[in-house]
Each structure stands twice: as C-alpha cells, then as structure tokens.
C-alpha angles and dihedrals in degrees: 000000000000118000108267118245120234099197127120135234097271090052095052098096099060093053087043093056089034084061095068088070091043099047121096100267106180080065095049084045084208129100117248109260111200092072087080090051126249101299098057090030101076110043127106125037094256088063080050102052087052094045092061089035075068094055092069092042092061087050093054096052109121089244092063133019083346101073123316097056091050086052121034100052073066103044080049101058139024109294091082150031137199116259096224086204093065136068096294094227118174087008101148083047084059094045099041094238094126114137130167096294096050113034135117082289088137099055099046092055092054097038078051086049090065103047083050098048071052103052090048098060091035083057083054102035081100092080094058120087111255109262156091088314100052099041084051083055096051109041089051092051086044085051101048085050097049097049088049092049093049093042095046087048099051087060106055104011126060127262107255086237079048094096149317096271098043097094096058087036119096117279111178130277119293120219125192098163134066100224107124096197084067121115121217133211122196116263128210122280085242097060093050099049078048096053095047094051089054091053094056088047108055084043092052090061094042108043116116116245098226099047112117144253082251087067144038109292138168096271095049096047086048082046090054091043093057088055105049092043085055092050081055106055082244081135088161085051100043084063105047086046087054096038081059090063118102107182121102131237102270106259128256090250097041098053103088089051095066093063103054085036092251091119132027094186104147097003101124097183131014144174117231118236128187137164097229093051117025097003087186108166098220091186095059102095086055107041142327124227112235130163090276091063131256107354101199119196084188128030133201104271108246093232095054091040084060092048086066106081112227084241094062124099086215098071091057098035090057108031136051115192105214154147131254111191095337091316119116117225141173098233123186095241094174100100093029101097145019130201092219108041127049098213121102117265093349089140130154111272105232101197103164115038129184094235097063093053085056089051097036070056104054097038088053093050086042092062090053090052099249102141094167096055084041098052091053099047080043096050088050093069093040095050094059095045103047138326111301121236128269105261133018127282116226145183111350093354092057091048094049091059098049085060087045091049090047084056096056101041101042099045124150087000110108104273123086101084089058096050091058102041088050094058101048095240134139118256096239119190132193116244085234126139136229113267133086097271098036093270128132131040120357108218104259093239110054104163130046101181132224113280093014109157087223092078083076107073119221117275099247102252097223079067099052085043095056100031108047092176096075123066138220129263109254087239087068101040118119 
C-alpha cells in the first residue's frame, strides 16, 4: 500500500500540483507541467488532458478510492468484524473510539486534494477554445469535485434523511479556489448537498459521449445523480437520474468477472489500477495473502455470511472460506486478485455499478409507494444474482428487501456505513466471533445507536489548526 500522507486541507494544493512530476509519465506519454509555473502550465489541450489524467490519479491514491474508502465505511458498520489475531488496523475506527488525533484525516486531505487538482484546471478551462473539448474538461473536473465533496461530507458531516435536523447542521467546508492561502468555515449540509447537485448537473450536460467507463461519462455522472438525489430525500429525482442510465445490470455469468477485471459488464465508471502505474493493493485494509494463506485483519460477520443464499454469485464473488494457518475463517476476497495485474489485491477500482442505479431506483420508487415499478428495478438486480423468489414483495416488505438487496450487492465497497447513517438506524453487530462457524472472540462493541454523535467522524485537528475557520464535531469538544 502507498505510504499515507499527513497534510491538511490548506496545504492540499501544493501536493496536488506536486503530483504532475511524481506521476508515471511514460504512461501518461506527456511531460509533467507545474514545473514552469501556473501560467505556462495550462495551454494547450494536451496539459489539460494530464491534468485530468491527474484527477483519477488522485482518486486512486490508497488513502482514498484506492484502499481506505473501499474499506473503513465497512469496518464502521455490520457487515464486518476485527480479527483480534491480526494486525488490529483501524481498530479505534472499529471500535468508535476516533477522536481529533485519529480520525479519517488522511483521507480528507487527499479527497481535498482532488477538488482542489479540480478547481485549478476549472480556474484555466478559459484558454481553451469553447467546445466539445472544453465542455469534456470541465464536466469531469466538476464531477471529481463534486464526488470528493459528497463522500467527505458524508463522513463528518450528517446525511441530509439523517435527521431532521441534518440540513441546517454542519456539513464540511466547501472550496471552490486554488488558492491555497484561503480559509475555509464549515457550510450547511444543505448547501453542500446543493452544491453537489449543481456540480452533477452541469456535468451531466456537459460530459462527452464517447468518453469511457475509465473516466467520468454520461452513465456514471446520471448514476451519481441518482445517488445523491437519494441521499437527499429528492425520491422523484433519484429515478429520473437513474431512468437516464443506459447501461444494463452485469450479467449472472459475467459477475465473477468484475471483481478479478475479466468483465466490465455493468461497471459504469471505473479507476484504473496497475501494477506498473498506481500499484495501489485495494485488499489491504482487509487481508493480506502470506504463505500461510489469506491473513484477514476483518472477517465477514456471521450474521451477514448467513444473509447470502448458497445459490447466489455473490457468496462466492465476495467471500472466500479458508484456513490460516489451520484456522478456518470467512475473508473478504473481492478486492484480493486481478486477471490482468500480478500484484496482490491491484485491482480495478469499480466506483459507479449498474446495479446500484437499479436499486438507488427501486428504493426511490419505494418511498413513493410504488411497489409495482420497485419490485421491477428491484428484480433487475435479483435475476441476475440468484432465482427470485416465487411472489412479489410490497409495502414495508418490499422496502426491507431492497435494503437487504443494497447489503449484499454493495459489500466491502464503500458504502455501508452511509446506508445506515442515512436511514437513522442503529449499527447492530452479532456477537459473533471470529472464526468460520461464529466461533472465537465477539468484538467487544457491538451498538452504536441512532442518532449517536459519534456517525459524524472528528474534524483532524491539524485541520482545525491550520484552518481556524473551520470548527470541531460535538462529539470531540472538550
């Protein structure tokens, strides 16, 4: 795993800039442009490419998309629990202990990073020529700000269907400059859910057809729109996002294939990871794989590894049943190999799915009580993951198994937490063990309950320290 960066928000800039002479640049086949300072370093269309090019660089960085954001909504919430035996990473994220000197600070600076890389070549787009090119620049650098600013938010701030309160709560600051002198306050959670929206939308009219499933398209800005107008309570909105989607559910046969990058069937937006460029190991936060076998710092809850039927591709997608060391144990294997690269766990990155479109869809519809539309978007995502069963689900029933539905499909990639804490529900554990059968050692905190300060993560105090502007969680005042 890359070395985790220790920087702050006001710093962000310079490492974002500083990124362009680090970066691979025989596979990027263009010279690095902040060493000639800002005003030669954005001219002609080929900077610009790289620049964006740096966009998803910064994604991919093992304190963000590349490994920690695909991991600790998870270690957060149900779906897993520490294996005592192993290394104890994250293990006062597991516990809820965090406080202001151990907190996601990592991964805000480099999700930061990014809206900043965004706002710098946003602040340059004018010397292009007005055109297709320009408008594809701009919607994918409105799109990457956009996705940092929602999943920063959604961290340590409140979901806006948290609560009643969540819109005129804190969210965090927005930033739409450069400028790496700026201070920064803390805006509403309503502006930054408006400000997000505004972002996927103007991207939305401005994304390029023919761009691919490696970078920011048409499909994957409507599928983050149906997601963040879901997070929002927009139910009417969330549909017609979703409705704009054109891409199909990935097939049975096909599933298995997402997860070691032989198929991209239903993957709508991706970041690319190779071992001769990132080499970023996405499975690390989970296991590691030694000589002994798969060596799991978290293992698949008991009660979660029963919810998946023997007759679904998930189960065996997502989890591999194992020894280490003569010990039998329930691993996350979803992020562990890859058909194209040799490294452990460099896998493709897959950030917007088809499948959750569908099921943004049918939730959505749900909420509007329109059980015969949210049964079918529903039944997209379950014909192609085992046989349905026989009959129709319908009022809360139905809406339980759509959040059912959500749990399995979504697993170990980044979104677990989020749909809990947008729902106002309690984080319940089994007071299962460790081992294969649900035997071992229970993890020692097992509820965190509804409306529990501690869903909003502590502001890092070298942010707060460096950016006075900005203010401290309750949870974390002395």
């Amino acid at each position: 795993m890359k070395k985790m960066k220790k920087y702050t928000i006001i710093l962000s800039t310079i490492f974002a800039m500083a990124f362009m002479s680090s970066c691979d640049q025989d596979n990027l086949n263009l010279n690095p442009f902040n060493a000639v300072g800002v005003d030669v370093a954005l001219n002609t269309p080929g900077d610009f490419e790289i620049a964006v090019n740096g966009l998803y660089s910064m994604m991919i960085e093992s304190t963000y998309y590349g490994a920690d954001f695909m991991s600790f909504p998870d270690v957060l919430a149900d779906n897993l629990i520490i294996n005592l035996d192993a290394r104890q990473t994250q293990r006062t994220t597991f516990e809820w202990r965090y406080n202001a000197n151990n907190t996601r600070g990592n991964f805000m600076v480099n999700a930061y990073d990014v809206v900043q890389h965004a706002n710098f070549i946003l602040e340059n787009t004018s010397k292009l020529s007005a055109g297709e090119q320009r408008d594809n620049i701009e919607a994918q650098c409105l799109a990457a700000r956009a996705l940092a600013h929602f999943d920063i938010n959604n961290v340590f701030g409140k979901i806006p269907t948290q609560d009643g309160s969540a819109n005129s709560s804190l969210g965090i600051s927005l930033n739409f400059s450069s400028d790496i002198r700026q201070t920064l306050g803390r805006n509403t959670v309503e502006q930054v859910y408006t400000s997000v929206i505004a972002d996927l939308e103007a991207a939305s009219a401005k994304i390029s057809a023919s761009n691919g499933i490696e970078r920011f398209n048409a499909d994957a800005v409507n599928g983050l729109l149906s997601r963040v107008y879901l997070y929002n309570g927009q139910n009417q909105q969330a549909i017609d996002a979703a409705n704009a989607v054109t891409g199909s559910v990935s097939e049975f046969g096909n599933f298995t294939g997402l997860w070691d990058d032989s198929s991209d069937d239903g993957v709508l937006f991706k970041l690319i990871n190779r071992d001769a460029d990132t080499d970023v190991s996405t499975a690390v936060p989970y296991s590691q794989t030694l000589t002994g076998g798969i060596f799991s710092e978290y293992v698949i809850d008991f009660g979660f590894f029963n919810l998946y039927s023997p007759q679904d591709v998930r189960l065996g997608a997502f989890i591999e049943t194992s020894p280490f060391d003569g010990v039998l144990y329930n691993h996350v294997s979803i992020h562990n190999s890859s058909s194209i690269n040799a490294g452990s766990g460099v896998v493709d990155i897959k950030v917007v799915r088809a499948a959750e479109v569908q099921l943004n869809k049918a939730e959505a519809l749900a909420n509007l009580n329109q059980d015969g539309p949210a049964l079918a978007a529903l039944d997209l995502v379950r014909s192609q993951r085992y046989v349905i069963p026989a009959g129709g689900e319908t009022g809360q029933a139905l809406k339980d198994v759509i959040q059912l539905e959500r749990r399995l499909e979504l697993a170990f990639q980044g979104h677990r937490f989020f749909d809990v804490k947008r729902q106002g529900q309690s984080i319940q554990r089994t007071n299962a063990g460790q081992l294969a059968d649900g035997t071992g050692t229970p993890p020692l905190f097992l509820n965190l309950p509804a409306g529990d300060c501690l869903f909003e993560l502590a502001i890092p105090v070298t942010e707060i320290n460096v950016n006075p502007a900005s203010s401290q969680n309750p949870c974390y005042v002395n």
